[in-house]
MARBA-3410 file (N, C-alpha, C, O; in Angstrom, 1 decimal):
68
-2.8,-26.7,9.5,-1.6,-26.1,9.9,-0.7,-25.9,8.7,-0.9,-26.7,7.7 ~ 0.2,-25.1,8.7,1.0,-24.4,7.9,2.7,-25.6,7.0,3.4,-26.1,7.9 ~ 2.9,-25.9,6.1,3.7,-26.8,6.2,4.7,-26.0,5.3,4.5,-25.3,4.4 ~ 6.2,-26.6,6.1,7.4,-25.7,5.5,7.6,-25.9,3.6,7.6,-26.9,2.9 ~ 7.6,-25.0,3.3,8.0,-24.9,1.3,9.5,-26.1,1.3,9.6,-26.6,0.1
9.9,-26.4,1.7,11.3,-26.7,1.5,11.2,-28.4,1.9,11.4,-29.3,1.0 ~ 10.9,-28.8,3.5,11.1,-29.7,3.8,9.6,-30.8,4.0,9.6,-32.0,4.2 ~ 8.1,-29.6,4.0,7.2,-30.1,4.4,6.6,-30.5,5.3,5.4,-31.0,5.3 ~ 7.7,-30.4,6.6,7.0,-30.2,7.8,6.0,-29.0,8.8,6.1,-27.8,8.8 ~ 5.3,-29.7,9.3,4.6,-28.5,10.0,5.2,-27.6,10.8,6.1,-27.7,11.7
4.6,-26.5,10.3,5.4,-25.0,10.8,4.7,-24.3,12.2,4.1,-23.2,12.0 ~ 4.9,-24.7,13.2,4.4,-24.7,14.6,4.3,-22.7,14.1,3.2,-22.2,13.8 ~ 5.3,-22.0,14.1,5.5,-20.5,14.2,6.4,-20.4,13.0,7.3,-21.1,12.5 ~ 5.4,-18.6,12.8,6.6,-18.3,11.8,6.6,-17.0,11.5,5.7,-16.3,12.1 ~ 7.3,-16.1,10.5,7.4,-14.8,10.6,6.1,-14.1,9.7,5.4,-14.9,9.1
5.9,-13.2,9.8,4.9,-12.9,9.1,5.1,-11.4,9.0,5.2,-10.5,9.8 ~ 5.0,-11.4,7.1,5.3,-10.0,6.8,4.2,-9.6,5.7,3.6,-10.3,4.9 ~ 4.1,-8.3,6.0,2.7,-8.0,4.6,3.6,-8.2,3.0,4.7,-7.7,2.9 ~ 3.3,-8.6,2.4,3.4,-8.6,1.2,4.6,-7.6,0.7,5.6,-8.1,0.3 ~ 4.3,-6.0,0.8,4.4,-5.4,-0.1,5.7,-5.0,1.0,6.6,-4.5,0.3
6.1,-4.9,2.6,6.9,-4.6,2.9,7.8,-5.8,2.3,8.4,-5.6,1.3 ~ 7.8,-6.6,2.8,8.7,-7.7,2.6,9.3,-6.9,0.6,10.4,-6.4,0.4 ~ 8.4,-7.1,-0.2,8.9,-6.8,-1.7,10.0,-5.3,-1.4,11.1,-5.4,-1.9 ~ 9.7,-4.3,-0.8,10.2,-3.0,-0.5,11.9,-3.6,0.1,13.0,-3.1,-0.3 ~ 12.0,-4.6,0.9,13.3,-4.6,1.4,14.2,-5.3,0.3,15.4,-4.9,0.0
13.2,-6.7,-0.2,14.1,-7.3,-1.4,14.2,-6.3,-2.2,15.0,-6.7,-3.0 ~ 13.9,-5.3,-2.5,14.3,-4.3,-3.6,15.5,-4.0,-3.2,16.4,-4.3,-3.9 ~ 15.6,-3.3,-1.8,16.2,-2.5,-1.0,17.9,-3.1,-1.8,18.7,-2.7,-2.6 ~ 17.7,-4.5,-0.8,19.1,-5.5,-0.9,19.3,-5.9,-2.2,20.5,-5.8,-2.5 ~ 18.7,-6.3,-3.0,18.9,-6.3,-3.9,19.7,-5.3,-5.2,20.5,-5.8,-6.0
18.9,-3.5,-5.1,20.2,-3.4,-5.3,21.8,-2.8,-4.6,22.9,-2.4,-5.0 ~ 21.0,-3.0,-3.5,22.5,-2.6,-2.8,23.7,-3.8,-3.3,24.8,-3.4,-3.6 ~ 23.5,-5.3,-3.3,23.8,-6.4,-3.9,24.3,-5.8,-5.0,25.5,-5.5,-5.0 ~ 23.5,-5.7,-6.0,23.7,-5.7,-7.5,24.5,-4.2,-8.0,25.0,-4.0,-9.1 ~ 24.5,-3.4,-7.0,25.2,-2.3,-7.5,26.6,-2.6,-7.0,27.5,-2.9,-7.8
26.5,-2.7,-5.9,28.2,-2.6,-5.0,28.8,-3.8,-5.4,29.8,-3.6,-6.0 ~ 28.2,-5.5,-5.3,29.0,-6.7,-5.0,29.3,-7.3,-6.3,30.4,-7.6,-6.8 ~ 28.0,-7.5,-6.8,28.0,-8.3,-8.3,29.1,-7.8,-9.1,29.4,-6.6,-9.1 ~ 29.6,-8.6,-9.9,30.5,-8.4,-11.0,29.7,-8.3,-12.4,30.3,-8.0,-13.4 ~ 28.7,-8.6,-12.3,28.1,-9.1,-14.1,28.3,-7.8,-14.4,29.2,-7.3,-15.1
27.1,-7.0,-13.6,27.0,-5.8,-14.0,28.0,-4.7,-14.9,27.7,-3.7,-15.5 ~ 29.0,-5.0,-14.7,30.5,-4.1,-15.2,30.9,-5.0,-16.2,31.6,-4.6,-17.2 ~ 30.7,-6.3,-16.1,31.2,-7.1,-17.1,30.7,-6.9,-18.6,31.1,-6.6,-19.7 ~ 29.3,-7.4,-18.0,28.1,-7.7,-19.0,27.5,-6.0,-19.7,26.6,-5.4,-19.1 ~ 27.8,-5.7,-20.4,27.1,-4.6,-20.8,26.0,-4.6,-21.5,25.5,-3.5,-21.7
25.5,-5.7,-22.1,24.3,-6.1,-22.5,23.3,-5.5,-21.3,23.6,-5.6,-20.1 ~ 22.3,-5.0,-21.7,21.7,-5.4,-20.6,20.5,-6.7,-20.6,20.1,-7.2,-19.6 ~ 20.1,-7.1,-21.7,19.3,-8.1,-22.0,20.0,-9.2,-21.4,19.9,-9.9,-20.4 ~ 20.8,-9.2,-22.2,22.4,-10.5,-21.9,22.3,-10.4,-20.5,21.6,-11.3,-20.0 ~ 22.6,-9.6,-19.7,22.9,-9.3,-18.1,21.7,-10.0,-17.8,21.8,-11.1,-17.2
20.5,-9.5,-18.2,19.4,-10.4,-17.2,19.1,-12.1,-17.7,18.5,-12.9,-17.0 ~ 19.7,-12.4,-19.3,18.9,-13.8,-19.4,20.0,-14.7,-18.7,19.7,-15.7,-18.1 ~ 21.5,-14.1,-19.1,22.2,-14.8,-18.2,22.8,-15.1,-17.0,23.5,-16.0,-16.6 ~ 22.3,-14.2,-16.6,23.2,-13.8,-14.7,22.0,-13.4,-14.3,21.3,-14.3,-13.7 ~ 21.4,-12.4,-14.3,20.4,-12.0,-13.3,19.3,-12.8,-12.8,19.0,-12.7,-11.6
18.5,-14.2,-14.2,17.4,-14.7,-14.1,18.0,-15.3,-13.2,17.4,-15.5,-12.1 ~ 19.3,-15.7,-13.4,19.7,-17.4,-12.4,20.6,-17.2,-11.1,21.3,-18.1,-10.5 ~ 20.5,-15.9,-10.7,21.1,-15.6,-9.3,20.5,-15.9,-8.2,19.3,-15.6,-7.9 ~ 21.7,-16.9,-7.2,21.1,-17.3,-6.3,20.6,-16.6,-5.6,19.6,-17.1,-5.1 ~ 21.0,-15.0,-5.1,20.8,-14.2,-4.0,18.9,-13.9,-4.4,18.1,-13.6,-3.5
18.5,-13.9,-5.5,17.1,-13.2,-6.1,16.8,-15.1,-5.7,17.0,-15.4,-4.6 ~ 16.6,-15.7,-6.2,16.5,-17.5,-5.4,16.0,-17.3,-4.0,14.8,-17.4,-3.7 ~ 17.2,-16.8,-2.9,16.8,-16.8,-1.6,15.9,-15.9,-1.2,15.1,-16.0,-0.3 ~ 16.0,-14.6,-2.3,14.8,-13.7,-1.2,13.9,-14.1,-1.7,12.9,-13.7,-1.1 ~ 13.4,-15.1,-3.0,12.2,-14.8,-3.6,11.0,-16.1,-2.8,9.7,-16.3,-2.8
12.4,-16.8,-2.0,11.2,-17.8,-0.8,10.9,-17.7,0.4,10.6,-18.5,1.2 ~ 11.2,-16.4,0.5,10.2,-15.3,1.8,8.8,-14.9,1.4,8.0,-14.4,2.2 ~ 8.3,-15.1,-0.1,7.3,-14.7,-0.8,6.5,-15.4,-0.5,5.4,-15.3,-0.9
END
């Protein structure tokens, strides 16, 4: 049986998505996220800078990336 990523208990049910839709929505939100809400983006005009410092270590890309 299936055991949770996080706490390690068994996962009686759970959602289940193909691969590639699941990646299609985190895109989706993602940049709706990163266009509209984030601040780096306008700050940071690097864009290298923008990703080694804010983008790698954003929590919101964290949360979707443990639906994977």
């Amino acid at each position: 049986m299936a055991k949770c990523k996080i706490c390690g208990k068994t996962v009686v049910t759970a959602h289940v998505f193909h691969r590639e839709c699941w990646q299609d929505e985190v895109e989706k939100l993602a940049q709706v996220f990163c266009d509209d809400y984030c601040r780096w983006p306008r700050e940071c005009p690097n864009q290298d800078e923008l990703e080694d410092k804010h983008c790698d270590s954003c929590d919101l890309i964290r949360v979707l990336n443990l639906g994977l």
